[in-house]
N, CA, C and O atoms as CSV, one atom per row, in Angstrom:
chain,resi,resn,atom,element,x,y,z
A,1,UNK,N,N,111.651,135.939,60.647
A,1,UNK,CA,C,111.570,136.235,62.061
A,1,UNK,C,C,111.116,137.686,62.224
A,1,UNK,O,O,111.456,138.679,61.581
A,2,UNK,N,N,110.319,137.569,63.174
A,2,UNK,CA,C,109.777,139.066,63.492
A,2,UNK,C,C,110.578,140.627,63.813
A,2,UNK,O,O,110.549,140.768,65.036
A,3,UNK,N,N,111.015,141.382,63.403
A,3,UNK,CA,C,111.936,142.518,64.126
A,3,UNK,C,C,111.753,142.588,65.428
A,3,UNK,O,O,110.550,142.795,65.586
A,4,UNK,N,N,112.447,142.512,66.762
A,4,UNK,CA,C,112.305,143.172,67.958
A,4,UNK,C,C,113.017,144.450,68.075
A,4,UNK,O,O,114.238,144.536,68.211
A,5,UNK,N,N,112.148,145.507,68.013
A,5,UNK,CA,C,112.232,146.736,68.054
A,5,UNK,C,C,113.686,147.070,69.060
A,5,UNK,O,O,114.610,147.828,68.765
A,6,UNK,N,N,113.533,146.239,70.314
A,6,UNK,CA,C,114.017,146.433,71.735
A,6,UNK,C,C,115.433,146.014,71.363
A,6,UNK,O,O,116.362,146.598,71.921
A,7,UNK,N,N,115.788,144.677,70.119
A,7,UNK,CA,C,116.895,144.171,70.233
A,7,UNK,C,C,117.090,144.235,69.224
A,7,UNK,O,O,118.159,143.646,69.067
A,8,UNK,N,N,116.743,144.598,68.294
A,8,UNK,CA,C,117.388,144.484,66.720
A,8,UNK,C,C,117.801,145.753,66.173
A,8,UNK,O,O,118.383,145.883,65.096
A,9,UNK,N,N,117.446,146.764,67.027
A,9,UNK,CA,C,118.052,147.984,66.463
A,9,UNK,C,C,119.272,148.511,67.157
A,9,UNK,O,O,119.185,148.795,68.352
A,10,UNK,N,N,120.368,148.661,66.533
A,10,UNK,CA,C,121.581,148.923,66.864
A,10,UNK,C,C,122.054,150.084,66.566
A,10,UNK,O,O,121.867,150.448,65.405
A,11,UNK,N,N,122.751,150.956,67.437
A,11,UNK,CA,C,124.005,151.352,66.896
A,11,UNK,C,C,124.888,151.323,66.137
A,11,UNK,O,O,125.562,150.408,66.611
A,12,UNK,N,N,125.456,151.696,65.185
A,12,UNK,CA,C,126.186,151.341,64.048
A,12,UNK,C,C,127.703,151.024,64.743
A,12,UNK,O,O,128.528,150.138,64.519
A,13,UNK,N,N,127.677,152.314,65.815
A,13,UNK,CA,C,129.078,152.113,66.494
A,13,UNK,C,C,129.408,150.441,67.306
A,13,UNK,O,O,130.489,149.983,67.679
A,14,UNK,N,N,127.900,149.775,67.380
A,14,UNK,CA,C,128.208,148.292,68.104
A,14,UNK,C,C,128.657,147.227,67.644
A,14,UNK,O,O,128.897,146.194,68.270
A,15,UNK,N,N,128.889,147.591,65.689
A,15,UNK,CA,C,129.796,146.715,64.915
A,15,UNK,C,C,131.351,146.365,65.740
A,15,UNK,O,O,131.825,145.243,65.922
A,16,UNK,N,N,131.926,147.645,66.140
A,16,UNK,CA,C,132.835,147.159,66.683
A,16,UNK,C,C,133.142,146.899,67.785
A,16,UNK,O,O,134.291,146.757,68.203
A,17,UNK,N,N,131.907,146.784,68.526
A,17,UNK,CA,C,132.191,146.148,69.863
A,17,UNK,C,C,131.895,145.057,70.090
A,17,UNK,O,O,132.457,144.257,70.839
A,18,UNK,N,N,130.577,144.871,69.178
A,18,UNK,CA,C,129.732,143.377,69.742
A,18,UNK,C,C,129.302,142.795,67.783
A,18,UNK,O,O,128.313,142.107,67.534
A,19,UNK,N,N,130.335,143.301,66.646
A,19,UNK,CA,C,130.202,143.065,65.575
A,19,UNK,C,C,130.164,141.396,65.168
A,19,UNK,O,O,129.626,140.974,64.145
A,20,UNK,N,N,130.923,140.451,66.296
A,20,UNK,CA,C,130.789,138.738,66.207
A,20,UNK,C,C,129.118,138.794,66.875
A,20,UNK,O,O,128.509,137.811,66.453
A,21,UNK,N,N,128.685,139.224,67.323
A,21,UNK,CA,C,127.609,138.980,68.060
A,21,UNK,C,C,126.466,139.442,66.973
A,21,UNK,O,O,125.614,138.687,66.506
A,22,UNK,N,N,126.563,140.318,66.779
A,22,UNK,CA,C,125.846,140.754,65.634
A,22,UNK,C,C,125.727,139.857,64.487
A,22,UNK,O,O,124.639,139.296,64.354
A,23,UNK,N,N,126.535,139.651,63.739
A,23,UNK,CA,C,126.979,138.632,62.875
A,23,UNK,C,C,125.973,137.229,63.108
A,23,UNK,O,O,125.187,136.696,62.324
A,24,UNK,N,N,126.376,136.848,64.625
A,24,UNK,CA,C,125.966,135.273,64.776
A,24,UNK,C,C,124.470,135.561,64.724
A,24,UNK,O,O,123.794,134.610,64.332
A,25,UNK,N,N,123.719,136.837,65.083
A,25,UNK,CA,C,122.542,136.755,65.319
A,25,UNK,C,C,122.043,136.803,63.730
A,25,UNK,O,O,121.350,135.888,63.283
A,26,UNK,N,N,122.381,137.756,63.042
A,26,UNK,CA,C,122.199,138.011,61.826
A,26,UNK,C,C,122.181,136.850,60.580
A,26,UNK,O,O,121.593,136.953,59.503
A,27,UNK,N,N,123.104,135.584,61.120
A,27,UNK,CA,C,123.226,133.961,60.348
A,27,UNK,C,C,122.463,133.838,60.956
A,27,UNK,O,O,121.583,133.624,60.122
A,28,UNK,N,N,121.715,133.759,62.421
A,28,UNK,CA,C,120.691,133.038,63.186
A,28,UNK,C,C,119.202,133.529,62.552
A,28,UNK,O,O,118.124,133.210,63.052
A,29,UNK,N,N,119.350,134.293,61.458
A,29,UNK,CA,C,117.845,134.132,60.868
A,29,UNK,C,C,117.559,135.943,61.815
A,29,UNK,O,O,116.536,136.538,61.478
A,30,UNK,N,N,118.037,136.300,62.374
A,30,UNK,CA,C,117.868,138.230,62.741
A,30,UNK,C,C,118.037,138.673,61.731
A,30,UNK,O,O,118.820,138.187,60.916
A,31,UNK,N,N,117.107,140.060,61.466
A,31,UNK,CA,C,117.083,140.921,60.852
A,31,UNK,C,C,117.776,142.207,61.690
A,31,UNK,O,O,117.113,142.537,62.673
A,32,UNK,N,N,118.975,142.967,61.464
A,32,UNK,CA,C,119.298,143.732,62.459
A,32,UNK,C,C,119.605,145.039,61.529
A,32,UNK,O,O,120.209,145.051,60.456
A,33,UNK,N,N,118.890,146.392,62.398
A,33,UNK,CA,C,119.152,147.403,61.729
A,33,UNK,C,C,119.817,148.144,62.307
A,33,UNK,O,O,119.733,148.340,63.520
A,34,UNK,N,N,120.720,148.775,61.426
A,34,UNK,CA,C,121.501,149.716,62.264
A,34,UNK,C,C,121.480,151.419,62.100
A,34,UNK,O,O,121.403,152.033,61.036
A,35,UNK,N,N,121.574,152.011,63.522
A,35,UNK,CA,C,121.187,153.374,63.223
A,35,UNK,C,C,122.946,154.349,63.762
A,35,UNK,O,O,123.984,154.122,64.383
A,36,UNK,N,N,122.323,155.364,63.059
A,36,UNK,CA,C,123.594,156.800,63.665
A,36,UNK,C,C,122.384,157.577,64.301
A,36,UNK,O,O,121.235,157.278,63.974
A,37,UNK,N,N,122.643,158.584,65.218
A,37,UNK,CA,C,122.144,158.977,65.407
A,37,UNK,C,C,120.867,159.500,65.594
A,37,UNK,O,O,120.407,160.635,65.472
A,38,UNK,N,N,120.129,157.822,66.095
A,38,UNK,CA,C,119.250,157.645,66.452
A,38,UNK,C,C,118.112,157.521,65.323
A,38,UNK,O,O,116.943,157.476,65.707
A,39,UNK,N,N,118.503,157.442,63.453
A,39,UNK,CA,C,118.117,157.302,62.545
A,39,UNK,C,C,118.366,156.101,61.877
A,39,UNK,O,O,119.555,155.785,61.834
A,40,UNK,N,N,117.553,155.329,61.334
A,40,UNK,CA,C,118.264,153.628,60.733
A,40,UNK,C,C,119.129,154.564,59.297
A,40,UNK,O,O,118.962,155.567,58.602
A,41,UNK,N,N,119.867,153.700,59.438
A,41,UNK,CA,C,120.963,154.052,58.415
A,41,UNK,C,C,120.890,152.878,57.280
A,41,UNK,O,O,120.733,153.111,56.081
A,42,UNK,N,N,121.059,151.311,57.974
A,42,UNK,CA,C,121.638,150.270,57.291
A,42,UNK,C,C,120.665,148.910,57.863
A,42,UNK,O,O,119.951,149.026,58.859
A,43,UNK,N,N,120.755,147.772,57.157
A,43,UNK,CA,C,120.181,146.829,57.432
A,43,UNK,C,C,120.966,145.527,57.236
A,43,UNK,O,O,121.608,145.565,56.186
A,44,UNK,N,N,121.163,143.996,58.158
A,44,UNK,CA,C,122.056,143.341,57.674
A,44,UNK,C,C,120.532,142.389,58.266
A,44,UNK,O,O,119.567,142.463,59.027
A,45,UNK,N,N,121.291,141.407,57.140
A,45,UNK,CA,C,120.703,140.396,57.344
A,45,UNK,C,C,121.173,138.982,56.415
A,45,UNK,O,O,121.892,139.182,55.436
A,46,UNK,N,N,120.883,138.015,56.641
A,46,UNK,CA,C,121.264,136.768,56.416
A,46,UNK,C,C,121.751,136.591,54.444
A,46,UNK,O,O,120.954,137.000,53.600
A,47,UNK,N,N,122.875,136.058,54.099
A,47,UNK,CA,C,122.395,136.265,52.870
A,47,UNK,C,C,121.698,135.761,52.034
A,47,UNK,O,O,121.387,136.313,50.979
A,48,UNK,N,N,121.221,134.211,52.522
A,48,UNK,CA,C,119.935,133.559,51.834
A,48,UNK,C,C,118.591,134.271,52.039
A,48,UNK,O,O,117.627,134.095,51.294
A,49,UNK,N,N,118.594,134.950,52.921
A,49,UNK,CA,C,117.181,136.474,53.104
A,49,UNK,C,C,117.185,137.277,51.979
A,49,UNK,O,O,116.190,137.441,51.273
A,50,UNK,N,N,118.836,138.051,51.681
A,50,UNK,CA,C,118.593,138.558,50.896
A,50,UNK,C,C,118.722,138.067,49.413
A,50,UNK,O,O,117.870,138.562,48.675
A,51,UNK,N,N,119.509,137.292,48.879
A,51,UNK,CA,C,119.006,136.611,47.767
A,51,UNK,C,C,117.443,136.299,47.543
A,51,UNK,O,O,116.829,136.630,46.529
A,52,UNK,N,N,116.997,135.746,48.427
A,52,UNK,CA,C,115.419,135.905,47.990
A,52,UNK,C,C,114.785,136.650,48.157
A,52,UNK,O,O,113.668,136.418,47.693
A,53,UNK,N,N,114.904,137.743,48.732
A,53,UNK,CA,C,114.697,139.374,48.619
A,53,UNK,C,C,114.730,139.446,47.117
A,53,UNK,O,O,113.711,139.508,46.428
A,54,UNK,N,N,115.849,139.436,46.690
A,54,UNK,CA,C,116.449,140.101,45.056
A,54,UNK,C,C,116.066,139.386,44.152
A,54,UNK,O,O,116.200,139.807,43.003
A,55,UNK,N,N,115.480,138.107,44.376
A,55,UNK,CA,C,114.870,137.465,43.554
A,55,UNK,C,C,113.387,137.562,43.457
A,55,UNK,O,O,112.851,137.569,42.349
A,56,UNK,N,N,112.686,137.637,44.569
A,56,UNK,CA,C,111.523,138.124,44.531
A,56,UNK,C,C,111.299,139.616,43.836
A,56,UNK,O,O,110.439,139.766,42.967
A,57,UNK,N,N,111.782,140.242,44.095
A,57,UNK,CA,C,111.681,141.369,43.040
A,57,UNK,C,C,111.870,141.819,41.621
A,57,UNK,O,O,111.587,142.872,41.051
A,58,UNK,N,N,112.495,140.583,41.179
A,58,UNK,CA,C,112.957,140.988,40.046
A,58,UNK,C,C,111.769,139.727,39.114
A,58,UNK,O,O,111.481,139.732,37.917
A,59,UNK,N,N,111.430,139.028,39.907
A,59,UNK,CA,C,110.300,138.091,39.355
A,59,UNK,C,C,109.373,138.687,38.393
A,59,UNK,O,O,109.264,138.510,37.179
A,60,UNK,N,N,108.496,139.703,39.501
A,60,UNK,CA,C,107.482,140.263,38.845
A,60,UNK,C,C,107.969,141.600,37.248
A,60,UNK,O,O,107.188,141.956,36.365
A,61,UNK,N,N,109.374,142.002,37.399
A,61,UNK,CA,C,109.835,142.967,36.284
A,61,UNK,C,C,110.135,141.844,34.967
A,61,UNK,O,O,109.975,142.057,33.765
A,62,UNK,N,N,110.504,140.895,35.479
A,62,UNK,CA,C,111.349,140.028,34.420
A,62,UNK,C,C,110.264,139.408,33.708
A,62,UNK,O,O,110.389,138.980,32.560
A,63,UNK,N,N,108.975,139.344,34.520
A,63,UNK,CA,C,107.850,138.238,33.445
A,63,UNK,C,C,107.085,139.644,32.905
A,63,UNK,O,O,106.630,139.715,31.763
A,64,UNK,N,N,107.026,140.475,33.634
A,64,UNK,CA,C,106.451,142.049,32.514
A,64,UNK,C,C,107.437,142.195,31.286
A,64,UNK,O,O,106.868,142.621,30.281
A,65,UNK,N,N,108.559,141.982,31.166
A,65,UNK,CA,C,109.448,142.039,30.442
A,65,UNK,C,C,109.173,140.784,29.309
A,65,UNK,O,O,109.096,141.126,28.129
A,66,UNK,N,N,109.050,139.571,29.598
A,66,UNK,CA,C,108.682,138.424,28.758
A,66,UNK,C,C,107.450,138.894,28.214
A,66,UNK,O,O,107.509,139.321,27.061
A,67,UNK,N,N,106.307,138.908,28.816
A,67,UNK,CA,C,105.108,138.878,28.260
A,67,UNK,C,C,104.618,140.199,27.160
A,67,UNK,O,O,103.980,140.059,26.116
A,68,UNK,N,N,105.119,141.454,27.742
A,68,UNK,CA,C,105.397,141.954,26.778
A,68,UNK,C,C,106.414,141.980,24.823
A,68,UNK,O,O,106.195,142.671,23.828
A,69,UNK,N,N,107.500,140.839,25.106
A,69,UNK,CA,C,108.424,140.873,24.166
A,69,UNK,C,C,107.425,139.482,23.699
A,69,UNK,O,O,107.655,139.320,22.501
A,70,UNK,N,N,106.606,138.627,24.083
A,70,UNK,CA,C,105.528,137.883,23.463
A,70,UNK,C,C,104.604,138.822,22.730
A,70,UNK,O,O,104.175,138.502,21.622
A,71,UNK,N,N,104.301,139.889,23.259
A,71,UNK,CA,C,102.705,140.350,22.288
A,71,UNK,C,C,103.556,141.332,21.138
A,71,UNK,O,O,102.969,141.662,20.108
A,72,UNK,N,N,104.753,141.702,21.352
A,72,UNK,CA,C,105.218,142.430,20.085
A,72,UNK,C,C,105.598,141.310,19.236
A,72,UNK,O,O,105.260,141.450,18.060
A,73,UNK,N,N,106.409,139.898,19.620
A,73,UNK,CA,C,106.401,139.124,18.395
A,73,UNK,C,C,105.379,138.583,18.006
A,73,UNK,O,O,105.547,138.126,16.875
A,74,UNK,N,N,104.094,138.361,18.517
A,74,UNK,CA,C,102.924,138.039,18.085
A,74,UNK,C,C,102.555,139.311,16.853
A,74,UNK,O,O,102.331,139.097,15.661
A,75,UNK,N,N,102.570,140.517,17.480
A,75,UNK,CA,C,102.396,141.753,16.341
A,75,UNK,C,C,103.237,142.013,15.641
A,75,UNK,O,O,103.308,143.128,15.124
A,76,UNK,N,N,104.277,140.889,15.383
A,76,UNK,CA,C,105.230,141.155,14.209
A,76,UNK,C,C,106.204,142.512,14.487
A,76,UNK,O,O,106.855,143.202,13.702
A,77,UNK,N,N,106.002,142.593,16.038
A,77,UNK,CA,C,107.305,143.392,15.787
A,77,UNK,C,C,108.412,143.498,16.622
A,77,UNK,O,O,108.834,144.244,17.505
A,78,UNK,N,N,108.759,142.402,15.977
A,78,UNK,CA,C,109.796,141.514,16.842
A,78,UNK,C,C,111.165,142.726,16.387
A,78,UNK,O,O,110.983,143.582,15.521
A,79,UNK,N,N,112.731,142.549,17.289
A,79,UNK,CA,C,113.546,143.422,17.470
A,79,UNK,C,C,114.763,142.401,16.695
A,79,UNK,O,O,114.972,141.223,16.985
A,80,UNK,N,N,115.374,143.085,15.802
A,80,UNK,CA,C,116.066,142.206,15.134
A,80,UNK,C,C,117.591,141.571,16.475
A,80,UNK,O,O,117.958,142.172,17.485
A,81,UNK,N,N,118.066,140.380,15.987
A,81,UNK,CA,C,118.841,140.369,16.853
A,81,UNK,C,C,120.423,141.369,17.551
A,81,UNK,O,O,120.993,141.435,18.639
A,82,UNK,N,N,120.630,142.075,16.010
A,82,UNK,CA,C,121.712,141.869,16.322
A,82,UNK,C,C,121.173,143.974,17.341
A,82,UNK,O,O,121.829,144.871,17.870
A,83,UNK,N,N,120.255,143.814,17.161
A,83,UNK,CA,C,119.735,145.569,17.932
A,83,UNK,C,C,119.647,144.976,19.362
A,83,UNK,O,O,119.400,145.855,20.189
A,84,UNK,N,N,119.781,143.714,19.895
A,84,UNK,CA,C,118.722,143.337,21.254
A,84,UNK,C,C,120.506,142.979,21.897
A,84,UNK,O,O,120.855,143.081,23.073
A,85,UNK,N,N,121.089,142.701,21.121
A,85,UNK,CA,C,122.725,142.361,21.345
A,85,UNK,C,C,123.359,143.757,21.934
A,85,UNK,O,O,123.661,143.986,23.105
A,86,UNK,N,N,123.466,144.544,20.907
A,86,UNK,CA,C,124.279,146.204,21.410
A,86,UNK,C,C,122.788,146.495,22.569
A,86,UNK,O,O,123.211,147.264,23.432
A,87,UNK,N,N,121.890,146.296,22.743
A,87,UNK,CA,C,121.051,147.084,23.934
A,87,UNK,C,C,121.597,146.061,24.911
A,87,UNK,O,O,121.387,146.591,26.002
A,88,UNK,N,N,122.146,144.960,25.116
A,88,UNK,CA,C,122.015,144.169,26.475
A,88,UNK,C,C,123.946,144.802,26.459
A,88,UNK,O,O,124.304,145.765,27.137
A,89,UNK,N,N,124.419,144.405,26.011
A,89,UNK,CA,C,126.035,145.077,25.946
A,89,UNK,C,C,125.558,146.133,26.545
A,89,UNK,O,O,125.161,145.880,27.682
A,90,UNK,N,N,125.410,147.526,26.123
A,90,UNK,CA,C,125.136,148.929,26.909
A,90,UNK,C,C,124.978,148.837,28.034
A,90,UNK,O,O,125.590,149.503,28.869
A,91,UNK,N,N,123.695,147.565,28.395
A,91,UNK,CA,C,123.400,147.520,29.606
A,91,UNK,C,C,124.554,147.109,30.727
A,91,UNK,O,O,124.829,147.704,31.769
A,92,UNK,N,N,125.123,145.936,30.194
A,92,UNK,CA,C,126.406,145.586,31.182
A,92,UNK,C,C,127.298,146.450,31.026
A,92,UNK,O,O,128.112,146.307,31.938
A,93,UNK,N,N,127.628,147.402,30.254
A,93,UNK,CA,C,128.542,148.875,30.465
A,93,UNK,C,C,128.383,149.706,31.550
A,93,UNK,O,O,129.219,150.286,32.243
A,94,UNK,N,N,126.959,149.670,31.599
A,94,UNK,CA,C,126.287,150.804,32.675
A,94,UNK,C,C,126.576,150.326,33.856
A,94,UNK,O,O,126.476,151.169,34.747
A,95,UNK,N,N,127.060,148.759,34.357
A,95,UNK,CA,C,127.038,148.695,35.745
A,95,UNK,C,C,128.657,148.854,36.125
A,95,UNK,O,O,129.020,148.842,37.301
């Protein structure tokens, strides 16, 4: 759905006045942004929007990621397993 400039930009302070209203519009497929002081601060929106938000993005990193770990095992220089094990561990440490 298209942003309406006129109605989709909020106040942050209108969470708690009109925050069910917000909400219903926001499941209704709205994109609603919210500002402080007259600056967007925040963005809500539906969460099947954003799941495919986060999936669309990570599409294009994740097959650069494959196709590359194809042309090094093609060039024989493949990463032994148990090195690709402690690098993905580290990684779930870091979050």
């Amino acid at each position: 759905m298209t942003l309406k400039l006129s109605e989709d930009i909020r106040p942050v302070t209108d969470l708690k006045s009109h925050g069910a209203e917000i909400v219903r519009d926001v499941t209704n497929g709205r994109t609603v942004v919210l500002s402080r002081h007259g600056r967007a601060v925040a963005v809500m929106l539906a969460v099947a929007e954003y799941e495919g938000l986060v999936a669309a993005a990570a599409q294009p990193a994740m097959q650069r990621a494959v196709d590359e770990a194809e042309r090094e095992i093609a060039a024989g220089q493949g990463v032994p397993h148990a090195i690709v094990r402690e690098r993905l561990l580290a990684l779930t440490r870091k979050r």
